[in-house]
C-alpha positions as CSV (number, residue, x, y, z in Angstrom):
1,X,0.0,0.0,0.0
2,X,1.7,3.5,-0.9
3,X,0.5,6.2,1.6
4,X,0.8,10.0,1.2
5,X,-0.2,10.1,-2.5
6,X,-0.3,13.8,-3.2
7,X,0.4,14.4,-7.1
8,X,-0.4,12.5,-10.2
9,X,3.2,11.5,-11.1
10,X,3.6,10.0,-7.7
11,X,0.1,7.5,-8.4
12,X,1.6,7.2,-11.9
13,X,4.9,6.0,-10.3
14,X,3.4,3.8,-7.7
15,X,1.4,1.9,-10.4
16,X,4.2,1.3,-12.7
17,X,6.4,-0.1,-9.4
18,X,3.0,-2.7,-8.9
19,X,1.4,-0.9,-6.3
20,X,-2.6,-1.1,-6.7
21,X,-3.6,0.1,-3.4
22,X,-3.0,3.8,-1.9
23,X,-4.1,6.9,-0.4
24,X,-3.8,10.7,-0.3
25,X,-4.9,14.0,-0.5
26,X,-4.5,13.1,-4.2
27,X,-8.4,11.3,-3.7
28,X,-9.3,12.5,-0.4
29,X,-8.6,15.0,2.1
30,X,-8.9,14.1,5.6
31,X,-12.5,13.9,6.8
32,X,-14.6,13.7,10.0
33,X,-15.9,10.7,11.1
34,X,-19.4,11.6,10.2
35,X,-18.9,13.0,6.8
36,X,-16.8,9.6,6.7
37,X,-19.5,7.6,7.1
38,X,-22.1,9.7,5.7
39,X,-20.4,9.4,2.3
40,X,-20.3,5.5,2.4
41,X,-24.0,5.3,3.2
42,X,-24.6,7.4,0.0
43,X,-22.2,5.1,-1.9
44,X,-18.5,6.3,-2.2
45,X,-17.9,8.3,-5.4
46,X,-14.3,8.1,-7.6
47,X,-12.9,10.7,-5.7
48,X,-12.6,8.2,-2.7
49,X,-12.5,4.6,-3.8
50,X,-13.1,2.7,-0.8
51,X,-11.4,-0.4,-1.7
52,X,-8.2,1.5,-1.8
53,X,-7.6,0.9,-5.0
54,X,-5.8,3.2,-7.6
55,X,-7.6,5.1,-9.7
56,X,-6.2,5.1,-13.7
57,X,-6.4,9.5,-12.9
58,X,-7.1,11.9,-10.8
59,X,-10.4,12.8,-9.7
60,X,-11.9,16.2,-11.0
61,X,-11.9,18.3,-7.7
């Protein structure tokens, strides 16, 4: 798992060394708990994948 995923070239690196799982402020910027959980009732969008998994770009913010 790759942590601290803040640019595109770094998810682009990261993919091509085999990693499929990460996170960042890339896809997510810390939340509160309840906006957390809120958002995964409603059904997580691209922005915040919840499996982890690397998107193939950057979500529109």
């Amino acid at each position: 798992m790759a942590e601290g995923i803040e640019r595109d070239e770094q998810a682009q690196m990261v993919r091509r060394l085999g990693c499929q799982i990460g996170q960042g402020f890339l896809y997510s910027k810390p939340q509160a708990a309840d906006a957390l959980f809120g958002q995964a009732a409603a059904g997580f969008s691209e922005r915040a994948a919840p499996s982890g998994a690397l998107p193939d770009r950057a979500p529109d913010a």
